[in-house]
C-alpha positions as CSV (number, residue, x, y, z in Angstrom):
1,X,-1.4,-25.5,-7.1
2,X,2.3,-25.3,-8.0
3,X,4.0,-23.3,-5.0
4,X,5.7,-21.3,-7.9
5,X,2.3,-20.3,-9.3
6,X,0.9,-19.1,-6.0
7,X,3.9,-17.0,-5.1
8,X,3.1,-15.3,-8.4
9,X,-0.2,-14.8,-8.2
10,X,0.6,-13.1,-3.9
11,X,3.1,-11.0,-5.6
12,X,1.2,-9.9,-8.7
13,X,-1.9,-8.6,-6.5
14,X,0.6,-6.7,-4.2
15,X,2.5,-5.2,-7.2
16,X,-1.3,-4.0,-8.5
17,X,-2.3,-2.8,-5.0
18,X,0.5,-0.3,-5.1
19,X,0.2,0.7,-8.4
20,X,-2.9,1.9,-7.1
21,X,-1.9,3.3,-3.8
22,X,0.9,5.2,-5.5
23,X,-1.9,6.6,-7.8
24,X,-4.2,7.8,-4.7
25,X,-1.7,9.0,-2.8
26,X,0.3,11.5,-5.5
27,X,-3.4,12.5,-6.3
28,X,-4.5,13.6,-2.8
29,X,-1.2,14.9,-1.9
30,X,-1.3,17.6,-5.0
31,X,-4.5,18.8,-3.8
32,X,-3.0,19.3,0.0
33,X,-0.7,21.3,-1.4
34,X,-3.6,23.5,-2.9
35,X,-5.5,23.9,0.6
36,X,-3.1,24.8,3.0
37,X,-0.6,28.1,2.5
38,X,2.3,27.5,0.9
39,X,4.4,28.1,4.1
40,X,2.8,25.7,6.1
41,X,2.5,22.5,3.5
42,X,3.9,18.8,4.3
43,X,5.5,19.5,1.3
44,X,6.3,16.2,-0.7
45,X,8.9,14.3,1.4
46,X,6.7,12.4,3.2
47,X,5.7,11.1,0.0
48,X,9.1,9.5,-0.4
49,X,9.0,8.2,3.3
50,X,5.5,6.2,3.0
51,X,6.9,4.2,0.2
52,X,10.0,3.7,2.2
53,X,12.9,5.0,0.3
54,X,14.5,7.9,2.1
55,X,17.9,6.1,1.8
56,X,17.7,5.7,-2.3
57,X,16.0,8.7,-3.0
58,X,19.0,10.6,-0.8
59,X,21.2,9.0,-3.1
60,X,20.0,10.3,-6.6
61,X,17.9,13.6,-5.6
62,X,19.5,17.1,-4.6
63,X,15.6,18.3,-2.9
64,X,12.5,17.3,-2.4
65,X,10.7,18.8,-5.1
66,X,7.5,18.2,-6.5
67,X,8.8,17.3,-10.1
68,X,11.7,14.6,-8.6
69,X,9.8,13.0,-6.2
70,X,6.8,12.5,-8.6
71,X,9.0,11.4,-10.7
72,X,10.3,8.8,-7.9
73,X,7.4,7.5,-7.4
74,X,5.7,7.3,-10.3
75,X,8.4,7.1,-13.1
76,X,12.0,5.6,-11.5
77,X,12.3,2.7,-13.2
78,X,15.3,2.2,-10.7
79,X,12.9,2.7,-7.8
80,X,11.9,-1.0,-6.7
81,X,8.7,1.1,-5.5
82,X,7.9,2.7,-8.2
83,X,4.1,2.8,-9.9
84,X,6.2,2.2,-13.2
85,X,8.1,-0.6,-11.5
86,X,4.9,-2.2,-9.5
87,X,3.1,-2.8,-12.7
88,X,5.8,-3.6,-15.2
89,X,6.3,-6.3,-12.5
90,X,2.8,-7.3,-11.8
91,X,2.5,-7.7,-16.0
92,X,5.7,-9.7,-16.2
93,X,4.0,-12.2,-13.5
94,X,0.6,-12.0,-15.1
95,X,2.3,-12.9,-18.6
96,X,3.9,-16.0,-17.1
97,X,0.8,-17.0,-15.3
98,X,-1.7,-16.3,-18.4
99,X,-2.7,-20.0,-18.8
100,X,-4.9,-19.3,-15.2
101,X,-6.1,-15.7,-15.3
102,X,-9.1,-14.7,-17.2
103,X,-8.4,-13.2,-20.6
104,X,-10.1,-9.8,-19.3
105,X,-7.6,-9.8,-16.6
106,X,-4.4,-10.2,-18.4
107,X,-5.8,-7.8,-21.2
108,X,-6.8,-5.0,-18.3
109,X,-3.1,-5.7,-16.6
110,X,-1.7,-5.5,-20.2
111,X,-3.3,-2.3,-21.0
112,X,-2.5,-0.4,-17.6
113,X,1.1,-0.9,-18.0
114,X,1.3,0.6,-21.5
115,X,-0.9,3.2,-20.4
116,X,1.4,3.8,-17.2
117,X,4.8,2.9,-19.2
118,X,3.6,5.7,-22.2
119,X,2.2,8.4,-19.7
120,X,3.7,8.3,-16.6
121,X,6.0,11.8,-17.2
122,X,1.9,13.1,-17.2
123,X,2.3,12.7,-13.5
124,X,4.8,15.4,-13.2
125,X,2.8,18.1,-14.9
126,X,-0.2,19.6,-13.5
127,X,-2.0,20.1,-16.1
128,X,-2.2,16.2,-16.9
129,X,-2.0,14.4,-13.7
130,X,-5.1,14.3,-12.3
131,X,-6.5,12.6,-15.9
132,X,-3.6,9.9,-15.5
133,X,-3.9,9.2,-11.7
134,X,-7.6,9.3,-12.1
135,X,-7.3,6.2,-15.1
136,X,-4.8,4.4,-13.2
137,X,-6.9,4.0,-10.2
138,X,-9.9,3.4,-12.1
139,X,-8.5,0.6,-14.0
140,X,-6.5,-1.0,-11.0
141,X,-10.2,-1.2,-9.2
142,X,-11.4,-2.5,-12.1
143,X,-9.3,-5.4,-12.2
144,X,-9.6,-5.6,-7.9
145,X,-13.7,-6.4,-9.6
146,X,-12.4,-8.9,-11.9
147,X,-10.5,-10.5,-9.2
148,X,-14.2,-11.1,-7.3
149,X,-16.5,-11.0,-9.9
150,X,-15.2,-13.6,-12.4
151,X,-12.2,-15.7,-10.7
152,X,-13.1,-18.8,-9.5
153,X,-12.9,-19.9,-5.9
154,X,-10.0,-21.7,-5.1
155,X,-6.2,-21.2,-4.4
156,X,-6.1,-18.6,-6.7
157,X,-8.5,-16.4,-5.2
158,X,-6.9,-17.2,-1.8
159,X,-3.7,-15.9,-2.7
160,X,-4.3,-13.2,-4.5
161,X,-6.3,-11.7,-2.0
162,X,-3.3,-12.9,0.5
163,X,-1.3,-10.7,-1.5
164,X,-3.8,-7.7,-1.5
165,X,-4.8,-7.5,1.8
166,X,-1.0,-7.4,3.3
167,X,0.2,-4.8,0.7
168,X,-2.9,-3.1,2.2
169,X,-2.3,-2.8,5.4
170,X,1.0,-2.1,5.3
171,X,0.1,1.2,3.7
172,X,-2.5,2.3,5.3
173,X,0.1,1.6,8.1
174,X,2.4,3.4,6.7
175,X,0.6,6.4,5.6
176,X,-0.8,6.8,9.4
177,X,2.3,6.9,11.0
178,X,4.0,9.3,8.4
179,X,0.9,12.0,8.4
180,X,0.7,11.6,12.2
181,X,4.1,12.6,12.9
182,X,3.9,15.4,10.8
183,X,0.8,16.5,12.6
184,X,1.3,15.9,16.1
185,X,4.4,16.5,16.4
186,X,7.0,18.7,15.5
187,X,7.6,22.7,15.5
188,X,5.1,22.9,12.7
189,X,2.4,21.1,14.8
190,X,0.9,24.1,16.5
191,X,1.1,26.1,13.0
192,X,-0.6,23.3,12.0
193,X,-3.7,23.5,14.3
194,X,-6.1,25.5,12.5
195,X,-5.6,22.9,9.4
196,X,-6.3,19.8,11.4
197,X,-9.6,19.1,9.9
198,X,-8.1,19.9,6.2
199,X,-5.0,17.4,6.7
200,X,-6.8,14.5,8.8
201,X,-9.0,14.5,5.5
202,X,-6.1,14.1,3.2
203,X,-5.3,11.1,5.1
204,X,-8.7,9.5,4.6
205,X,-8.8,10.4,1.0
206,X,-5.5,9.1,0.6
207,X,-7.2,5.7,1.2
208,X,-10.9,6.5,-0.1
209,X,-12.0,6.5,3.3
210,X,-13.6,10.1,3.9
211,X,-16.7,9.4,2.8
212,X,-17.2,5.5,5.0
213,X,-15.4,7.5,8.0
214,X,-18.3,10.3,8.3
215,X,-21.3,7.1,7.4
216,X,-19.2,5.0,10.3
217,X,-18.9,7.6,12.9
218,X,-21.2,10.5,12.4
219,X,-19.0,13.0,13.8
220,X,-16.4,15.7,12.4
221,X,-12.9,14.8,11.2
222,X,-10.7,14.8,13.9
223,X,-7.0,12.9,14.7
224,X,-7.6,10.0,17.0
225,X,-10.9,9.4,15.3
226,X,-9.1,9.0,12.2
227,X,-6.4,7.1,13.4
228,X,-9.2,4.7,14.8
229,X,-11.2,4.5,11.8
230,X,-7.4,3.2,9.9
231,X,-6.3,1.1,12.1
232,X,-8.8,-0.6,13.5
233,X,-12.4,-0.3,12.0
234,X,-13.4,-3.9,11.1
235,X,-15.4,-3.1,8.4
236,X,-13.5,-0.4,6.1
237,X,-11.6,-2.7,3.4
238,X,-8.5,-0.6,3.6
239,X,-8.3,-0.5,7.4
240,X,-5.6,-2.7,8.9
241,X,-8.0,-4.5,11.2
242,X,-10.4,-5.3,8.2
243,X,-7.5,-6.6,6.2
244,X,-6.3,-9.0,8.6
245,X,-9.7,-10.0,9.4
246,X,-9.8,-11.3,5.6
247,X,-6.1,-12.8,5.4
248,X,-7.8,-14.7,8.6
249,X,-10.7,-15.8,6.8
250,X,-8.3,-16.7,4.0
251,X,-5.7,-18.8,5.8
252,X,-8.8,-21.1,7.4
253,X,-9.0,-23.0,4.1
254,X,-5.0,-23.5,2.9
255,X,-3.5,-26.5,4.6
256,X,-0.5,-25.8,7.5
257,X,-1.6,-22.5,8.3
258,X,-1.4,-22.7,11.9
259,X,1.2,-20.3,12.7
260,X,0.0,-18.2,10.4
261,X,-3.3,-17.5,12.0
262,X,-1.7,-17.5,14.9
263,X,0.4,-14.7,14.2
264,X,-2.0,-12.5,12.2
265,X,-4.6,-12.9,15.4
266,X,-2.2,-11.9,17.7
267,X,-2.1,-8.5,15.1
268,X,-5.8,-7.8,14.8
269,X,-6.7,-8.5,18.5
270,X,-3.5,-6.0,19.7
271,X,-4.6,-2.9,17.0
272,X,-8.1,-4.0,17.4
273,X,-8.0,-3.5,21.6
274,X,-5.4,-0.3,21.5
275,X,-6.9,2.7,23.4
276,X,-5.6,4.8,20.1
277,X,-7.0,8.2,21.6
278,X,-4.0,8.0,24.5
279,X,-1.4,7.3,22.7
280,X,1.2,10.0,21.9
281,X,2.9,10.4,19.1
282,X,5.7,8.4,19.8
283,X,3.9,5.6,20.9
284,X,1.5,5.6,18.4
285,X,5.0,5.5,16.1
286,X,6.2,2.6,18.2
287,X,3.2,0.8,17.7
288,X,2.9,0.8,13.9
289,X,6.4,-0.3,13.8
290,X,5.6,-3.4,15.7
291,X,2.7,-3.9,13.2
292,X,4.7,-3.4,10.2
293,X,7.7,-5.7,11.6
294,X,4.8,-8.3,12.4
295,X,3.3,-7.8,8.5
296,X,6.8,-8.3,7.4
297,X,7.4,-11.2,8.9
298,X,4.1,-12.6,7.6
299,X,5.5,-12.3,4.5
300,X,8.4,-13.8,5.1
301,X,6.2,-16.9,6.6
302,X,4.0,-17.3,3.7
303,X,6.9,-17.7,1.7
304,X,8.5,-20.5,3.6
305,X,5.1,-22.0,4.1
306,X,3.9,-21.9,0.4
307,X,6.6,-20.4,-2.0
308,X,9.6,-22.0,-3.1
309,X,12.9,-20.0,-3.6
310,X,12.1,-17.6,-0.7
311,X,15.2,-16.6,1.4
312,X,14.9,-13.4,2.9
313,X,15.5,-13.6,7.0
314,X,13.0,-13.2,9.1
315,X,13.6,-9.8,10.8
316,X,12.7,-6.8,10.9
317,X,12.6,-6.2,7.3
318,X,10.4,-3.3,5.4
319,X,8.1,-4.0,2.6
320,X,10.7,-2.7,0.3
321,X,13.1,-4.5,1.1
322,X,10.9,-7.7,0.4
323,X,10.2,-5.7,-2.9
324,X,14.0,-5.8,-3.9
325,X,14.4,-9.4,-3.4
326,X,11.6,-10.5,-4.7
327,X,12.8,-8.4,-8.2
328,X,16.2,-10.4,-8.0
329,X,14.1,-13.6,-8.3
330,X,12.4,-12.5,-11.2
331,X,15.5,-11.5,-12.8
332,X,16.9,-15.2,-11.6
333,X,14.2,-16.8,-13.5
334,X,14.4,-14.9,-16.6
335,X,18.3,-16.0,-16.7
């Protein structure tokens, strides 16, 4: 496979993964706001700190409103991270790589973006979001079927699931650390208290992860549990542990993957043996930043390894910023 093809095909899955996290997460967010009393809600800034984007959303936003940060998130064509962005992105890929993909796949990819490009204002409104959240993540899973169900084993596969399992992590990653800092820290923290149950489920909903968290552990909702469950539950598809289980089982069959493996072990063996119900907030902050820094350099590794045209350093750089240069490429190419 042409190295040019494969980095497409990594960066198309992650563009679709969060397309679909965006979705999830503006869904389960609204519905917070419902259950707790108005006083005492996360409000939706931390919305705008998951994705990353404190620093550009400072820059064109007076508050922190519900209407401009759904709009953000969902709609900012500016906004590397936006949903809008993601899958305008993920089509413009899929278009260039049509001669490999399954017609049903570049039809479904076709038909989410004009969905999400015509509707995505519906995210802002109450009355119409959950109908276009809901269809968003219904058809990016659908396509995350097509992906298994009809794709044949190969390269392909490998790095499209590459792509999918790393944007994974990093937000469920992500999405930890922010709702744990607003939770267990903080003045609001003790306000928060008689919540706890309501906002610890947010988080697993957030990640469709309720339902496998109360089959897994048969026991009540509860912080560290959660946390846990996240990070590092080997069999949940969104935790972190699971995912870089599979980019393991992945990397075993592409040539010069050595480091690689390496490197991701290292990951799943140090979340995998953390004692996470000791660990205070700060720590527990301190932790996920090592694990993102760590996913972020995989990144940057897979692109020297097997992409061409790849220069961003290897430091600690966020997703996002990986996001931005990986947008001036496809701007380079269309020039």
């Amino acid at each position: 496979m042409l190295s040019r093809v494969a980095d497409n095909l990594y960066w198309m899955a992650r563009y679709l993964e969060r397309t679909e996290n965006i979705a999830r997460l503006v869904d389960v967010s609204a519905g917070l706001m419902l259950d707790l009393p108005q006083s005492l809600g996360p409000g939706w800034q931390p919305l705008v700190t998951i994705t990353g984007n404190e620093d550009m959303y400072a820059e064109r936003a007076r508050d922190y409103s519900e209407k401009s940060v759904v709009k953000f998130i969902v709609a900012d064509q500016k906004n590397p991270g936006s949903m809008l962005t993601s899958i305008a992105r993920a089509r413009e890929i899929a278009r260039t790589v049509r001669d490999i993909l399954p017609r049903e796949v570049w039809e479904q990819i076709n038909e989410l973006y004009l969905y999400v490009d015509e509707h995505a204002a519906d995210a802002s409104a109450k009355r119409t979001r959950y109908g276009f959240l809901g269809r968003v993540t219904t058809c990016a899973q659908t396509l995350t079927g097509m992906f298994e169900g009809i794709f044949n084993e190969g390269d392909a596969l490998s790095f499209l699931m590459l792509g999918r399992n790393i944007e994974r992590a990093d937000m469920t990653s992500r999405i930890v650390d922010v709702r744990a800092a607003t939770m267990m820290s903080g003045a609001s923290a003790a306000e928060l208290r008689p919540f706890e149950t309501v906002l610890w489920m947010s988080v697993l909903r957030s990640l469709s992860g309720y339902q496998m968290y109360r089959l897994k552990t048969r026991e009540r909702v509860h912080g560290p549990g959660v946390v846990r469950f996240l990070l590092a539950d080997d069999q949940f598809p969104r935790a972190c542990v699971c995912c870089l289980r599979r980019i393991e089982e992945v990397l075993h069959h592409l040539p010069n993957s050595e480091p690689l493996l390496r490197r991701v072990g290292r990951m799943r063996r140090a979340v995998h043996h953390t004692r996470f119900e000791s660990l205070e907030q700060g720590e527990l902050h301190e932790f996920i930043d090592r694990l993102q820094v760590s996913l972020a350099r995989t990144n940057d590794e897979l692109a020297r390894v097997y992409f061409v045209g790849h220069s961003a350093p290897l430091a600690a750089v966020t997703p996002i910023l990986t996001y931005q240069h990986h947008n001036q490429r496809l701007t380079a190419r269309k020039r």
